[in-house]
C-alpha positions as CSV (number, residue, x, y, z in Angstrom):
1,X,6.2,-25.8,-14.4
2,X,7.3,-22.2,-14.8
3,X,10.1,-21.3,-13.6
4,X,11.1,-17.9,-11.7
5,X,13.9,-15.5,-10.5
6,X,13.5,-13.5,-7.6
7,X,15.3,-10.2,-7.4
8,X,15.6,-9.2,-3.9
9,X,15.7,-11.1,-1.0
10,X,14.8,-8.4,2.0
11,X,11.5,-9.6,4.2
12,X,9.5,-8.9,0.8
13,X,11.4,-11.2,-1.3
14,X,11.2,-14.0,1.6
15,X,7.5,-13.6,1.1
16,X,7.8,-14.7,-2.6
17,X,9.8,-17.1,-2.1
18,X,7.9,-19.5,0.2
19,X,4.6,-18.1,-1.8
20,X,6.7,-20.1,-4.7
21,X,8.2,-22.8,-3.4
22,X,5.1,-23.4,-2.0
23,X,3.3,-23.2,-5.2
24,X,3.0,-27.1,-7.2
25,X,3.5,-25.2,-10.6
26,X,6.3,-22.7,-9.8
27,X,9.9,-23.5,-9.5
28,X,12.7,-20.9,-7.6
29,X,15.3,-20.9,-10.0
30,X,17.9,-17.7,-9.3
31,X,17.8,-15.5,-6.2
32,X,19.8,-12.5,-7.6
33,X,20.8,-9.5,-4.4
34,X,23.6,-7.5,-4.1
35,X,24.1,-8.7,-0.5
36,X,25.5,-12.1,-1.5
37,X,25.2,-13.9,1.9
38,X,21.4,-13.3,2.3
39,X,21.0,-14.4,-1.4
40,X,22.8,-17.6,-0.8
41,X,21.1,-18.1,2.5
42,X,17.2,-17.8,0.9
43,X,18.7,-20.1,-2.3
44,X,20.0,-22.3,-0.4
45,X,16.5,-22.7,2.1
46,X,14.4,-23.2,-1.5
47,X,16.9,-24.8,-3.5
48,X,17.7,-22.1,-6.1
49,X,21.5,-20.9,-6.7
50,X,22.0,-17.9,-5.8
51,X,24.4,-14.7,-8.0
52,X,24.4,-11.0,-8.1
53,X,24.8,-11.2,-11.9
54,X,21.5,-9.9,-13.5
55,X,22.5,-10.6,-16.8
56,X,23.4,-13.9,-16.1
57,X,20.3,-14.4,-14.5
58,X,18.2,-12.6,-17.3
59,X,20.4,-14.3,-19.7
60,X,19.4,-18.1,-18.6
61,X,16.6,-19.7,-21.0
62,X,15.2,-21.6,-18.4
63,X,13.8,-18.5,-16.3
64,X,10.2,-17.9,-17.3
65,X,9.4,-14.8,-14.9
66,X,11.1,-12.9,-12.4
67,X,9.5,-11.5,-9.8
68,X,10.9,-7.4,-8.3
69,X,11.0,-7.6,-4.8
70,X,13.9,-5.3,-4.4
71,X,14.1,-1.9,-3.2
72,X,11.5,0.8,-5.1
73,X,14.8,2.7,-6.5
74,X,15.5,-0.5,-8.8
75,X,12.4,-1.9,-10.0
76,X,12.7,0.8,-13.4
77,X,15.6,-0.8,-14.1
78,X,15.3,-4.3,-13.1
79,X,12.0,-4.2,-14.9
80,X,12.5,-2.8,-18.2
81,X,15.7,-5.2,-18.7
82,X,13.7,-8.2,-17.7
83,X,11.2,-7.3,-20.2
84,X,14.0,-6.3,-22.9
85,X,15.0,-10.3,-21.9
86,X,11.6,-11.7,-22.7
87,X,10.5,-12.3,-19.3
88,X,6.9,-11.7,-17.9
89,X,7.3,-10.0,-14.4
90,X,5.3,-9.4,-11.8
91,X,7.1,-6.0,-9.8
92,X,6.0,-5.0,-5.8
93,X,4.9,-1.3,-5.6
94,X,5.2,1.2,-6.4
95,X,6.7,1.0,-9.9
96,X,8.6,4.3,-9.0
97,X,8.3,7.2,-6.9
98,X,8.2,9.6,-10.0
99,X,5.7,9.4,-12.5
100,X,7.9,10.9,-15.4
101,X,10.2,7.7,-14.4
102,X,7.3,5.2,-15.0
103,X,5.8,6.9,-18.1
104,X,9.2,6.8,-19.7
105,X,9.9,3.1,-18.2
106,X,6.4,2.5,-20.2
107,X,7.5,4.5,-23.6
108,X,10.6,2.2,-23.6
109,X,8.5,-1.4,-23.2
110,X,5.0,-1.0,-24.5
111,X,6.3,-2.0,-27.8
112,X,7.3,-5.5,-26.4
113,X,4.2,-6.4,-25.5
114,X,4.9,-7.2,-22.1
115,X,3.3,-9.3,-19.1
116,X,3.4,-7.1,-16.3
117,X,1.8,-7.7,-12.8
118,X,2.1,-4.8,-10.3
119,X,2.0,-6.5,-6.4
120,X,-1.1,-4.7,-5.2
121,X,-2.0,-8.4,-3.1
122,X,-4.6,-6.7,-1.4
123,X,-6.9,-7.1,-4.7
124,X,-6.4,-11.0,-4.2
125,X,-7.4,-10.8,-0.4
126,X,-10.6,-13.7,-0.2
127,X,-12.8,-11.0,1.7
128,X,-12.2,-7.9,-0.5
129,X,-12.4,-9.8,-3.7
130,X,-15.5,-11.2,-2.8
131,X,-17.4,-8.2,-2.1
132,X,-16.1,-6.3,-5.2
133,X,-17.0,-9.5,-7.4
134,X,-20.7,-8.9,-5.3
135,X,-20.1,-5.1,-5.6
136,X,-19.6,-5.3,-9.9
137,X,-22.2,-7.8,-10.0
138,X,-24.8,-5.2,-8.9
139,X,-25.6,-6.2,-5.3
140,X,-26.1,-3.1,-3.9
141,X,-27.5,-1.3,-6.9
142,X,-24.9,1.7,-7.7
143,X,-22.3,2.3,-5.5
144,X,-22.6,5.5,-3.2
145,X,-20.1,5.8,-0.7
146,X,-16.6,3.7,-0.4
147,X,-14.7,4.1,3.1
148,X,-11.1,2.1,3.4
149,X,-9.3,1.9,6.4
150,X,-6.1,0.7,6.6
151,X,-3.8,1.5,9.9
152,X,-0.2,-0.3,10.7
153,X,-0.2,-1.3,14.3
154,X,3.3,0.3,15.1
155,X,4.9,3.3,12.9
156,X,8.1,2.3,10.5
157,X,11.8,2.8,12.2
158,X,13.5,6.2,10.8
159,X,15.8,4.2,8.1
160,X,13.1,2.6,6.7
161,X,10.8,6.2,6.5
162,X,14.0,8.1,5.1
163,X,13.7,5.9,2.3
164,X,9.9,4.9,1.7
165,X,8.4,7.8,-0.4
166,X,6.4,9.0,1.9
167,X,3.2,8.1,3.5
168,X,0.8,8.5,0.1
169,X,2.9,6.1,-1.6
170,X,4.3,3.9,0.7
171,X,1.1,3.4,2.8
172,X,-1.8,4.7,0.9
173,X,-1.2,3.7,-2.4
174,X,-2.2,0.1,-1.6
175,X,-5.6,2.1,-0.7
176,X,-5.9,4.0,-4.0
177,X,-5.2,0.7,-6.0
178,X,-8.3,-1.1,-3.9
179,X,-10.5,2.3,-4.1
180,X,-10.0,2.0,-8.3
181,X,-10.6,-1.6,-7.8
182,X,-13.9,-1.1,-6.3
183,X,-14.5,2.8,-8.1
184,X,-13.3,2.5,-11.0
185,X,-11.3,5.5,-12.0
186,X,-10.7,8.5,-9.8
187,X,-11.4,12.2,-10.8
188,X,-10.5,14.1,-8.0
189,X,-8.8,13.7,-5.0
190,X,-8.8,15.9,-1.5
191,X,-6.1,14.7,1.4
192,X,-5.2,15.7,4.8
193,X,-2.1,14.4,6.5
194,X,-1.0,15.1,10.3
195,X,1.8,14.2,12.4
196,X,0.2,12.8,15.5
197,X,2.2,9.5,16.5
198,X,5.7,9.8,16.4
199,X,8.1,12.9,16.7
200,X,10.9,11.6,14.0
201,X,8.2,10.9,11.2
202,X,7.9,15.1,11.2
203,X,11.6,15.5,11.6
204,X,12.1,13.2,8.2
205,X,9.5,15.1,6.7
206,X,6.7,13.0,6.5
207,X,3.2,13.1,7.9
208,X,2.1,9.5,10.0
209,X,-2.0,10.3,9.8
210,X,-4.1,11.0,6.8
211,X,-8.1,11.3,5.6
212,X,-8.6,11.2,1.4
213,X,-11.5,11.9,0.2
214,X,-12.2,10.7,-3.5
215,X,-14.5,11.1,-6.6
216,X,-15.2,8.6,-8.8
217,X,-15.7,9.2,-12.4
218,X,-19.4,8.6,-12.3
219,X,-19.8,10.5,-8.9
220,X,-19.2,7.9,-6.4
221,X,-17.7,9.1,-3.1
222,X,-14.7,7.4,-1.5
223,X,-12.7,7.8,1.9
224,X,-9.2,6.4,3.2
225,X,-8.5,6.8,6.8
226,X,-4.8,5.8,7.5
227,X,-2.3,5.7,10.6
228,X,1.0,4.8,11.1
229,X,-0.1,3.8,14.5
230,X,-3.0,1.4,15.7
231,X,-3.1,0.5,19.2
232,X,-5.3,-2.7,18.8
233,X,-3.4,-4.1,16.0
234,X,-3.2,-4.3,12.1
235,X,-6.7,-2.2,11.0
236,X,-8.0,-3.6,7.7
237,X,-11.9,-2.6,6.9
238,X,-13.4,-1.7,3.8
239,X,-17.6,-0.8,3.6
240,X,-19.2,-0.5,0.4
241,X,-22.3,1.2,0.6
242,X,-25.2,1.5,-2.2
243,X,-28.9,2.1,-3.4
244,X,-30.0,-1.2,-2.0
245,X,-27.4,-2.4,0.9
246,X,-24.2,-1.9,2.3
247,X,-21.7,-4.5,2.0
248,X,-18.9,-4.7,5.3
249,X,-15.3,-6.5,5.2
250,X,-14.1,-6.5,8.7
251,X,-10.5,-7.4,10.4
252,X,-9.7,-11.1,10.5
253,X,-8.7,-12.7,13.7
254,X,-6.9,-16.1,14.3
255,X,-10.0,-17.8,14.9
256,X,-13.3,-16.6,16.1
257,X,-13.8,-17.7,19.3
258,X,-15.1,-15.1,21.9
259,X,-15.5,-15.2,25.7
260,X,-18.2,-13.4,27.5
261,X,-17.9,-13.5,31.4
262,X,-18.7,-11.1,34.4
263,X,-16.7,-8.2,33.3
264,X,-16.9,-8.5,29.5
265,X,-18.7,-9.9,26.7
266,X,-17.8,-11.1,23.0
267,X,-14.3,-10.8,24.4
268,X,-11.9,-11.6,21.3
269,X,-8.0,-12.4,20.4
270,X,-6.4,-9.6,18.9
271,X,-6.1,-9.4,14.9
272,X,-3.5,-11.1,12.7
273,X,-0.8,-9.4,12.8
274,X,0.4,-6.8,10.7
275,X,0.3,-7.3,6.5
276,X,2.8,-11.1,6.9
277,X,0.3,-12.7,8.4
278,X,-3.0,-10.9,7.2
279,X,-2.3,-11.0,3.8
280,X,-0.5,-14.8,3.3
281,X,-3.4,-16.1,1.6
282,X,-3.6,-13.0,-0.7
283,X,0.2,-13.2,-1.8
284,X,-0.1,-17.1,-2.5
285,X,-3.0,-16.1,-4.4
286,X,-1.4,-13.0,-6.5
287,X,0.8,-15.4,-7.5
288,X,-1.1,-18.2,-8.9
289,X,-3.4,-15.6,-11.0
290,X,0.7,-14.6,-12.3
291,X,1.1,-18.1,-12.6
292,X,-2.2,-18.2,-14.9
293,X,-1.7,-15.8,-16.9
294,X,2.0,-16.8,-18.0
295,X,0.3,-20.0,-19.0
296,X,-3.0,-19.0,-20.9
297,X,-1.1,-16.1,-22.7
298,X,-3.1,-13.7,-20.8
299,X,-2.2,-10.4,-19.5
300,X,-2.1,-10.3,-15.8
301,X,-3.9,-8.0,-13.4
302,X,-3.5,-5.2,-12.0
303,X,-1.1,-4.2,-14.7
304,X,1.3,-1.5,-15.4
305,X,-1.5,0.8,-16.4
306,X,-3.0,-0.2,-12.3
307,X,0.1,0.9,-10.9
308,X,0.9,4.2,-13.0
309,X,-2.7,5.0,-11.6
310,X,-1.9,4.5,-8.0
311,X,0.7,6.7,-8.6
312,X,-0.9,8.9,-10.1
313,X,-3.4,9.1,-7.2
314,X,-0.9,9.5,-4.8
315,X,0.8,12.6,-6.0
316,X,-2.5,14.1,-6.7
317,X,-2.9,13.5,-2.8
318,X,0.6,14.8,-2.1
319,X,-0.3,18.1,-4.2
320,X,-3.5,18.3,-2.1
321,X,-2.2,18.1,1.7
322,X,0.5,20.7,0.4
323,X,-1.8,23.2,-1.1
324,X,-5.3,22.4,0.8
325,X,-7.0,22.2,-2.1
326,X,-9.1,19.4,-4.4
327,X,-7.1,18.0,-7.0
328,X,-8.5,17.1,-10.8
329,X,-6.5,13.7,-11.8
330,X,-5.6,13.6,-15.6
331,X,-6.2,10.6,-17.4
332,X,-2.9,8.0,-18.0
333,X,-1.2,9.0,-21.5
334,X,-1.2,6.7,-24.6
């Protein structure tokens, strides 16, 4: 049984929590959030005590693994003293919202040896892991042409845009993690962002529309198309295209039933909605692979290295929608 502390207990968190107590292996031991009656509340609902005391938390022998579900400000912090405590972790994205943060957050634990899983779910998602597993095992020859699509179906409220990062890595960076998944590494990177859905996106100084195009290292071409905005629902596709095929993962639905009548044909229910519901059976699982790899010894993926990347990507698209032009992306230091 390993057992884990969750730090955070926001609509994330409450994600984790039922993933674990779901889980037959896991056990919620701590809930540990500065807001004291939502950490009792989610304890108390899973059977774990609740405290705002990290260090007592970190401090109790019992905890094999915490898992960062607070907000992005924290996670340096909160990770590098759960590491410092012998814990493995397994931290939501982004690690931070600066790289010099995350490289020095790195210089400070590399020397532990840590087991560090960055949350990028969407790599755990049955669909898009199956067609990268067909994708790597050479299916479609060498892989030409990537295209991700990835649009929310209503934009963010103004608190939670004020505080997100910005669309690159709030949104997209979930998008760069899955293009490396499928890619490889990146080498240059070319973004446009608009602001074409809401009025108060622009006014917090964000864009709510983007098109990325990518290089691979060995020439491959990739393309995210992202919204903040989708009037049909939660818009999940990726198409892998190659020498030999093209490979197509489309938007997943309750069921598939379909009606076809007098006025309309193949007539469908709209998609699951939004990433709760869409993703549930990526998050449970993320975890269990977490779960694995605390109990083989292994090191878990995607790793720190995965999410410095992700990051790295989305600056480099940052840099590029402010300047217009392509931007090289240097390799991760040593």
């Amino acid at each position: 049984m390993v057992r884990l502390a969750l730090f955070g207990c926001g609509r994330i968190g409450k994600v984790h929590a039922e993933s674990i107590s779901g889980h037959p292996r896991a056990e919620l031991t701590w809930v540990c959030d500065p807001m004291e009656e939502a950490a009792r509340s989610l304890a108390a609902r899973y059977g774990a005590v609740a405290d705002q005391d990290v260090d007592a938390v970190l401090a109790d022998p019992r905890v094999d693994a915490v898992v960062v579900a607070s907000p992005t400000p924290t996670h340096v912090d909160l990770l590098t003293r759960s590491v410092r405590a012998g814990k493995a972790v397994l931290c939501e994205k982004p690690i931070d919202l600066d790289l010099g943060r995350v490289d020095a957050c790195w210089r400070e634990i590399a020397g532990a040896g840590p087991a560090i899983m960055v949350g990028f779910n969407r790599r755990f998602d049955p669909s898009f892991r199956s067609m990268r597993d067909r994708v790597h095992a050479g299916e479609l020859g060498r892989l030409e042409q990537l295209s991700i699509t990835s649009r929310d179906p209503a934009p963010a409220p103004p608190a939670y845009i004020a505080t997100s990062g910005g669309l690159f890595r709030d949104m997209t960076i979930h998008d760069f993690d899955m293009a490396r998944y499928f890619l490889g590494e990146v080498a240059e990177v070319h973004a446009m962002g608009a602001n074409l859905v809401a009025g108060y996106i622009a006014e917090l100084g964000d864009m709510d529309a983007a098109v990325i195009s990518l290089r691979g290292a060995d020439g491959a071409l990739g393309h995210i198309t992202n919204s903040r905005r989708c009037a049909f629902g939660y818009d999940q596709r990726i198409e892998a295209f190659g020498e030999r095929g093209m490979l197509v993962a489309e938007n997943v639905r309750p069921t598939s039933v379909r009606f076809s009548g007098t006025d309309e044909t193949e007539a469908a229910g709209p998609y699951l909605n939004f990433f709760l519901d869409r993703y549930a059976t990526a998050y449970r699982a993320e975890l269990d692979h977490f779960l694995n790899a605390i109990e083989n010894g292994t090191q878990p993926e995607p790793g720190f290295a995965d999410g410095r990347a992700a990051l790295a990507l989305a600056e480099a698209a940052r840099e590029s929608a402010r300047t217009g032009r392509v931007v090289p992306v240097g390799r991760e230091p040593a």
